[in-house]
N, C-alpha and C positions, 0 to 999 in steps of 0.2 A: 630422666627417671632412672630411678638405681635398685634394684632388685634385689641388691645385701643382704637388705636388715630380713626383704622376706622367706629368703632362701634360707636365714638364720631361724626364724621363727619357727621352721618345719623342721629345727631339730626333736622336737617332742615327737616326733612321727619315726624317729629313728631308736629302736629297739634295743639295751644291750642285753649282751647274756644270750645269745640267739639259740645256742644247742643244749642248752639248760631249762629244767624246768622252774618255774618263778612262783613263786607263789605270791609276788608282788614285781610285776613290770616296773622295768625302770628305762627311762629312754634318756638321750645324752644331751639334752637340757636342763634335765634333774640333776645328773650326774656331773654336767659343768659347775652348777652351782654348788651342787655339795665337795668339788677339787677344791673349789674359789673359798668357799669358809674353811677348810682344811689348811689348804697351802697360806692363806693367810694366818691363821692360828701355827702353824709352824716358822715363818718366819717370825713371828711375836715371841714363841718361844726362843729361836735362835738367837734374835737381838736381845732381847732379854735374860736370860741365861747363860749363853754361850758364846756372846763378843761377836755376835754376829751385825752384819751391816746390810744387811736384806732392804730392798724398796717394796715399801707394801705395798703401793699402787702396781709396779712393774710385774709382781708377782704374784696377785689377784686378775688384772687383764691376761698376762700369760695364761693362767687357771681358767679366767672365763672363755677364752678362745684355742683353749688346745684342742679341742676335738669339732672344731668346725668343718674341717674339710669332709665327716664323717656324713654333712648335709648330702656330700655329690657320691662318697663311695662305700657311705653307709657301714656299719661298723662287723667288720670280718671277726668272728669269734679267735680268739687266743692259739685255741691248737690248730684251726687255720694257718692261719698269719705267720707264723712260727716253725712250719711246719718242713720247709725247707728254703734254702737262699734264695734258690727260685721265684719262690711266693714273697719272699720276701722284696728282691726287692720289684718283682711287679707291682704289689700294692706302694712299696715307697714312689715307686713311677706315679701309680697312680693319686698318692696323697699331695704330688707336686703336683700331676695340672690341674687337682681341685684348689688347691692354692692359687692359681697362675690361673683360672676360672674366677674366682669369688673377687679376687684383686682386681682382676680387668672390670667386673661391675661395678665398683666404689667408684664416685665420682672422681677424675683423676686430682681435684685440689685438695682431696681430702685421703685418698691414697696413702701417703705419707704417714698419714695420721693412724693407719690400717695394719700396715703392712708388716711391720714387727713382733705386730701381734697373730696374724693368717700365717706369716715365717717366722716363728720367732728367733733369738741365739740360741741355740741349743746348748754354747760353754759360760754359760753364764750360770751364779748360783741359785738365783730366784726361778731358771728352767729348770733346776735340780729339782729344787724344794716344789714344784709342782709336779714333776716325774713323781716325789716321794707321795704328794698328795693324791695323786691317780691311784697309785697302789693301796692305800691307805683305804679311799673311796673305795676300791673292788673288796679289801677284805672286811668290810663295813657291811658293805653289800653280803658277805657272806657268812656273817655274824647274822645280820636279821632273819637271811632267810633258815640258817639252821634253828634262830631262835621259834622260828614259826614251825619247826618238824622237817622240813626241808634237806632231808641229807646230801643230795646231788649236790650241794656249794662244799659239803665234808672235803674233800683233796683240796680242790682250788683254796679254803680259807688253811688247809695246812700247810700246804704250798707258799700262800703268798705271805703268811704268819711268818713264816721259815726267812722268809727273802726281806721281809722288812727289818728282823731282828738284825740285818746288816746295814743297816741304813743312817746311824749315827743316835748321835744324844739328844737330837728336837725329835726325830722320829718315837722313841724309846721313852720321851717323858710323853709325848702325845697318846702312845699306846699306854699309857700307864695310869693316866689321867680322864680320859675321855673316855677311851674304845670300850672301858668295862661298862658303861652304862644304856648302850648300843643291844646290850643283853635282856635290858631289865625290859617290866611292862611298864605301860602308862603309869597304873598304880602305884608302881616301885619309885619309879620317877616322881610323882609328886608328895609318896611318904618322905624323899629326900632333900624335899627344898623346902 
């Protein structure tokens, strides 16, 4: 018996955004998947536009399992985490033996099949393009909630606005294309289609 898939299921139980008020919860199951349609829509754009050679699949799975180990050390807010080398790299101690925990439960013949994904390459371009997608997801996140009155996301989305705008040409046609309608209401949205 393998207890993975259920330790994985109990990421919806995992809260981000912890020191912020929310006026819409979001926990990193939601958040997985919204990296996973992101990062795939940027690599699309990449290969498509820009002579890039991205694996959808490699960097959709990277998207869907970046933040699993968050099931065992739950997700430490930003100015945490950040906050000195210290902390830092305690929690990376800590993101390796939730890694080196979730791996040791997959069956070991299926292991293989896991493991790139719970560790993935971090020099690889398809981990970029998911790094861009995480970010992407949080100022996403900070778009709805100012759109709901929410100012407490106000710094974070000019923050991380600030820091995507360095991020290349799939990010920059993404923000250009997509992220404005992240603003709109229901109604705006289906006057537009």
């Amino acid at each position: 018996m393998s207890s993975f898939l259920a330790y994985l299921s109990r990421l919806r139980h995992v809260y981000r955004w912890g020191l912020m008020r929310n006026t819409a919860l979001e926990n990193t199951m939601e958040h997985s998947y919204m990296v996973a349609v992101i990062a795939h829509t940027l690599a699309a754009i990449t290969n498509t536009r820009h002579n890039g050679a991205l694996d959808y699949g490699k960097t959709a799975l990277y998207a869907l399992y970046h933040d699993v180990t968050e099931v065992l050390t739950g997700d430490l807010p930003t100015p945490v985490k950040y906050f000195d080398k210290d902390i830092r790299d305690a929690y990376a101690h800590m993101e390796t033996f939730a890694s080196e925990k979730l791996l040791s439960i997959i069956p070991e013949d299926l292991r293989p099949q896991f493991t790139g994904l719970v560790t993935p390459d971090t020099d690889t371009e398809e981990w970029r393009v998911v790094k861009a997608a995480d970010r992407i997801a949080a100022y996403l996140k900070c778009v709805e909630e100012l759109k709901a009155g929410n100012n407490e996301f106000k710094q974070a989305h000019d923050e991380i606005g600030a820091a995507l705008a360095t991020c290349g040409p799939a990010v920059s046609d993404f923000l250009t294309e997509f992220a404005p309608s992240f603003s709109m209401t229901l109604d705006q949205l289906n006057a537009g289609s």
